[in-house]
C-alpha positions as MATLAB code, in Angstrom:
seq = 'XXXXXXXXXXXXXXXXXXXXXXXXXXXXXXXXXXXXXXXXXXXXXXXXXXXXXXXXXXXXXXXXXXXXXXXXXXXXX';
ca = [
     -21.399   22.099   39.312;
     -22.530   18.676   41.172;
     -20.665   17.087   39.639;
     -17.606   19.176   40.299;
     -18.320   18.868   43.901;
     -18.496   15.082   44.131;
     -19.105   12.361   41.918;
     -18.219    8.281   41.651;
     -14.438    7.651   41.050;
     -14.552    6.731   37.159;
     -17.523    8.546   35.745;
     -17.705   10.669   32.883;
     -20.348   13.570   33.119;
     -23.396   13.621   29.910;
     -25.695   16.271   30.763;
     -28.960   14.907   30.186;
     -30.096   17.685   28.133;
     -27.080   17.023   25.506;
     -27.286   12.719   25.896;
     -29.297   12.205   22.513;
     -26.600   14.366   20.895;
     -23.499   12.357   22.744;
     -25.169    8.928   21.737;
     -22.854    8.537   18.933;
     -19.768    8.511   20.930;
     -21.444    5.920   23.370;
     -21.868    3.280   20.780;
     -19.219    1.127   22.018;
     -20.990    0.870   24.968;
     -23.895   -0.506   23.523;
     -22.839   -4.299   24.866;
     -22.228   -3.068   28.279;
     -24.718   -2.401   31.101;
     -24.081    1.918   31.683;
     -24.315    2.860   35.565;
     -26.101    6.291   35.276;
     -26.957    8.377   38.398;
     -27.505   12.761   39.115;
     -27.920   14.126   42.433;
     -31.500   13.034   43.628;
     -31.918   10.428   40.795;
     -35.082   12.526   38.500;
     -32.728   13.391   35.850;
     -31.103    9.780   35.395;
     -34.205    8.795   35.486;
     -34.421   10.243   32.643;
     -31.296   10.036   31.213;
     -32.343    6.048   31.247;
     -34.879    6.557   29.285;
     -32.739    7.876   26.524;
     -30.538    5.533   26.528;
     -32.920    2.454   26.692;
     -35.011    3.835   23.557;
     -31.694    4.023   21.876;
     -30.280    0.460   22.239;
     -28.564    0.661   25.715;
     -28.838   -0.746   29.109;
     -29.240    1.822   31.791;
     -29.067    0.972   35.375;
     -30.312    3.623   37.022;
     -28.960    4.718   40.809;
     -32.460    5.296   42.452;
     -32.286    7.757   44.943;
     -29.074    9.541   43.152;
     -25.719   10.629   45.158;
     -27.948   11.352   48.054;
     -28.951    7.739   48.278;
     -25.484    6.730   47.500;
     -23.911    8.760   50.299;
     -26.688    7.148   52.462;
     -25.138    3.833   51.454;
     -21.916    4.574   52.946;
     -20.555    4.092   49.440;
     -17.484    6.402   48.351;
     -17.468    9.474   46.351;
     -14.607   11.274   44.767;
     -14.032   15.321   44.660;
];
């Protein structure tokens, strides 16, 4: 539903609670550093933890789309 209601231009939504079963389709990501970001930032949080015990490289939005929007930075509906 967040996500729905605004999220950055580009992004693809992974549920936390089904990442460890989308890590499979990531794997060509593997190389790349992954922007990952929720709402208030606890579940990314998270989410990076996942994907850093897995191989990846999580950069983590601290603060979430709250701190984003606090930024001035843009958001898509």
């Amino acid at each position: 539903e967040e996500y729905n209601q605004e999220h950055i231009e580009g992004s693809t939504l992974i549920p936390v609670q089904s990442l460890s079963d989308n890590l499979t389709a990531l794997k060509s990501l593997k190389t790349r550093k992954i922007l990952v970001y929720c709402h208030s930032g606890n579940r990314s949080a998270a989410a990076s933890r996942i994907l850093s015990d897995n191989g990846f490289t999580p950069i983590n939005i601290k603060g979430g789309i709250i701190q984003w929007k606090a930024d001035g930075l843009t958001l898509t509906h």
